[in-house]
C-alpha positions as CSV (number, residue, x, y, z in Angstrom):
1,X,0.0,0.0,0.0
2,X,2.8,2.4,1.1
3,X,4.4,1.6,-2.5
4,X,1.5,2.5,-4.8
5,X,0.3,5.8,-2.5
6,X,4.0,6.8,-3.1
7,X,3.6,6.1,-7.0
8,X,0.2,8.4,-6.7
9,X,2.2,11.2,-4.9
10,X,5.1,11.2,-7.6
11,X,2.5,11.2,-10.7
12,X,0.8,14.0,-8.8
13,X,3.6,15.7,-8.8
14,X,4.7,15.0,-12.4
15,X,1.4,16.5,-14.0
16,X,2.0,19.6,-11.7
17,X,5.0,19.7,-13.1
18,X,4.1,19.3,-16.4
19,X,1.6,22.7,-16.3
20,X,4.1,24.7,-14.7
21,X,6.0,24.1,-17.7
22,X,3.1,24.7,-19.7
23,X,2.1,27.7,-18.4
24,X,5.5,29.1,-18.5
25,X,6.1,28.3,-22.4
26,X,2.9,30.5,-22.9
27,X,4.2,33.4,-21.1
28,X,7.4,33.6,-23.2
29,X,5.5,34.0,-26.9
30,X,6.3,36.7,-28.0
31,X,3.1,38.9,-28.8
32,X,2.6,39.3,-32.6
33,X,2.8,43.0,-33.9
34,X,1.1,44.6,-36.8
35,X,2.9,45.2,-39.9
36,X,3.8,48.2,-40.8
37,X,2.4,50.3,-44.0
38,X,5.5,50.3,-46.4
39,X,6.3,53.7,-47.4
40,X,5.0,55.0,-50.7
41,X,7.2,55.2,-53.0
42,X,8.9,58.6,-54.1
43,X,7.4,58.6,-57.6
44,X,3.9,57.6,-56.9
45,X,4.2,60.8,-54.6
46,X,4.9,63.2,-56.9
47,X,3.1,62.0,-59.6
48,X,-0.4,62.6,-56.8
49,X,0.9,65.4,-56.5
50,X,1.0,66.7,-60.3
51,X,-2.4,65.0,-60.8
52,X,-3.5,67.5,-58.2
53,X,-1.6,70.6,-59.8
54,X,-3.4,69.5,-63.4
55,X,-6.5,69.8,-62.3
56,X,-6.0,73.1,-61.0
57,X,-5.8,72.2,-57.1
58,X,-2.6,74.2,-56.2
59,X,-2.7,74.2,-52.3
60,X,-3.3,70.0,-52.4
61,X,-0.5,69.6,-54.6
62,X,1.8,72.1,-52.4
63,X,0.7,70.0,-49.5
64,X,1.4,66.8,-51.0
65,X,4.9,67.4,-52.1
66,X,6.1,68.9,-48.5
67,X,4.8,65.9,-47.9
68,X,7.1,64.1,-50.3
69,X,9.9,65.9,-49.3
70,X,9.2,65.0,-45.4
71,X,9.4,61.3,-46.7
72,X,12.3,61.7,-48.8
73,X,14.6,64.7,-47.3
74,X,17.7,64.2,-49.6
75,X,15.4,64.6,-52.7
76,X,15.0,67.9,-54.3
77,X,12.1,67.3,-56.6
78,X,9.4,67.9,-54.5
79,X,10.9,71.5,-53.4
80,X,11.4,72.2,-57.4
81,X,7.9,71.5,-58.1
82,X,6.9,73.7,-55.0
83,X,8.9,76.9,-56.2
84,X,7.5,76.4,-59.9
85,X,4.1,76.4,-58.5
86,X,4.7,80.0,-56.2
87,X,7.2,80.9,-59.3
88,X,3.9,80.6,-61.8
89,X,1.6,82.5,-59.2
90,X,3.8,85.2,-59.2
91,X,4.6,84.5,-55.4
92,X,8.1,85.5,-55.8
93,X,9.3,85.6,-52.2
94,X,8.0,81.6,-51.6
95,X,10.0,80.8,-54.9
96,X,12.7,81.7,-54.1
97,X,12.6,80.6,-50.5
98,X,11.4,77.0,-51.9
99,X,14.5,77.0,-54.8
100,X,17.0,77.4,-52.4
101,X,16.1,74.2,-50.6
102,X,16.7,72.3,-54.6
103,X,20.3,74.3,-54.3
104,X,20.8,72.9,-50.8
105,X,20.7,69.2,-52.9
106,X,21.8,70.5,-55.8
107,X,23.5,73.6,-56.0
108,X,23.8,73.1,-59.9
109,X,20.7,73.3,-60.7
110,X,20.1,75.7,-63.2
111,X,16.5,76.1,-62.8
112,X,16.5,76.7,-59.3
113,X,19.1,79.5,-60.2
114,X,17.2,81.0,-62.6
115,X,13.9,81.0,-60.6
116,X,15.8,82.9,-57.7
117,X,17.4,85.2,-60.3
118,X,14.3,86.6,-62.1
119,X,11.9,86.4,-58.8
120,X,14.7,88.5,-57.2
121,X,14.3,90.8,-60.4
122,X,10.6,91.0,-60.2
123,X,10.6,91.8,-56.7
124,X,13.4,94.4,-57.0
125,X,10.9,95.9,-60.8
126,X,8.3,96.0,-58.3
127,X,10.2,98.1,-55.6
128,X,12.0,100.4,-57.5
129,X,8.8,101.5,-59.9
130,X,7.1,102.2,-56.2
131,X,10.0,104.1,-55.3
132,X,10.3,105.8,-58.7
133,X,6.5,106.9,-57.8
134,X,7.1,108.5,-54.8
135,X,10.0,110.2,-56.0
136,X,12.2,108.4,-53.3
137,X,15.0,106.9,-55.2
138,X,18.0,108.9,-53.6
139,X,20.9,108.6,-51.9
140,X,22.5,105.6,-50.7
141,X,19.4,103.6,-52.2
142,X,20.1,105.6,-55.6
143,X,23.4,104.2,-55.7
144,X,23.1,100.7,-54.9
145,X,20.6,100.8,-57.3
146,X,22.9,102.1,-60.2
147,X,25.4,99.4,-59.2
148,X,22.7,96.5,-59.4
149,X,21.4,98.0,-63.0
150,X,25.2,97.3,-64.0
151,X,26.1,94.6,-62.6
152,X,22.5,93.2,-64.3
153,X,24.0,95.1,-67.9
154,X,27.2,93.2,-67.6
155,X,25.7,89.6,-66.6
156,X,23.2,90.2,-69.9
157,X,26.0,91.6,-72.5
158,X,23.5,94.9,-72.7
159,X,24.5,98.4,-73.3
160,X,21.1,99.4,-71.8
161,X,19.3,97.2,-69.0
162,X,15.3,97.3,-70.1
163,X,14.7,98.9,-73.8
164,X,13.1,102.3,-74.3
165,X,9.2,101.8,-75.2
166,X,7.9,101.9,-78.2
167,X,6.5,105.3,-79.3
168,X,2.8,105.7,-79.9
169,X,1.3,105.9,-83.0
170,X,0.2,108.9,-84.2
171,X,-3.5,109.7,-85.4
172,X,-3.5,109.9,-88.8
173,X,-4.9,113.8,-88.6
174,X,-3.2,116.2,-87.1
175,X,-4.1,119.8,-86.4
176,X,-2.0,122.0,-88.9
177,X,-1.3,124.1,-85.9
178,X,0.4,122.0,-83.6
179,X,2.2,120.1,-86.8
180,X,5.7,119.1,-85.7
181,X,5.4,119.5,-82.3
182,X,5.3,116.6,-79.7
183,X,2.4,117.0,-77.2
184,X,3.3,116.9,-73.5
185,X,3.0,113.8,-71.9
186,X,0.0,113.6,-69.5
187,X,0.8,112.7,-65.9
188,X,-0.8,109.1,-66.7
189,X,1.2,108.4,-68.8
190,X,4.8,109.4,-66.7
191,X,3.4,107.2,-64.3
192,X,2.9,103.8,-67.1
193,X,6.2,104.6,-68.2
194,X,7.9,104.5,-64.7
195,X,6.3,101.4,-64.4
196,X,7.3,99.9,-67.4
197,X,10.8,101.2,-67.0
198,X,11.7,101.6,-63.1
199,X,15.9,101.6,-64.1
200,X,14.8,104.3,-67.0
201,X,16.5,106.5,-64.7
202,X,19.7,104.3,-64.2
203,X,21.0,103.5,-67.8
């Protein structure tokens, strides 16, 4: 009797034994993750983003290539396309903050250059025939104004920086009176051609 109750203890303590293990294989699992979204790819990016510009939705497109260039930092297509776009809506100051990131990758890149270049012209036209306006292109400002004209002559091989307008074409008659004499120009007119021609006074 004292023989099999002994046998009963030690199976007893064997299935125990056996759960404990059990148990403790369970707790090691590792617990399953989920999988990740792969990253779109650089090109099917952009080309959401140009589908967005073509159909004439300019802010969703801006929007989707910072997006782009989040995802891909060392890539400076996104930021081209972004300075075209503010180049094209004659927001001069974004294009060329936007081209200088493409020079950052590339500083080659000959349209980034160029968008820089003539948005920096633009903006400069803009303030000098506001200036010219007012009357309040003097001094130091005169100057470095003179010395940007030249600089801008030199870099375009050009004798004179923007050509002298065209004249007007005269009526067909003409009172015999004032024949051979040019009529004053109104004040309208003084203030188209500053505008036209801010560096008139700088050739």
């Amino acid at each position: 009797m004292k023989t099999v109750f002994a046998l009963g203890q030690v199976g007893r303590f064997a299935s125990a034994a056996i759960c404990v293990a059990a148990l403790s294989a369970c707790t090691t699992i590792a617990p399953v993750t989920p999988a990740v979204a792969a990253k779109p790819s650089l090109q099917s990016m952009l080309s959401q983003a140009s589908t967005a510009s073509g159909s004439g939705q300019k802010e969703q497109a801006v929007t989707l290539w910072k997006q782009a260039a989040v995802a891909y930092p060392a890539d400076k297509s996104p930021w081209l396309s972004i300075a075209q776009t503010r180049y094209e809506a004659g927001q001069y100051g974004d294009a060329i903050i936007n081209a200088q990131e493409v020079l950052v990758r590339d500083p080659n890149d000959t349209l980034a250059n160029s968008i820089i270049a003539i948005s920096g012209l633009r903006l400069s036209t803009r303030s000098l025939a506001d200036l010219s306006r007012q009357n309040n292109l003097s001094g130091s400002l005169r100057t470095e104004s003179q010395d940007l004209a030249k600089l801008l002559r030199e870099s375009l091989g050009e004798t004179v920086l923007v050509p002298p307008a065209q004249p007007p074409v005269q009526q067909a008659a003409t009172p015999a009176r004032g024949k051979g004499k040019k009529a004053p120009a109104t004040r309208k007119q003084q203030e188209d051609d500053a505008s036209a021609n801010p560096f008139g006074a700088l050739k």
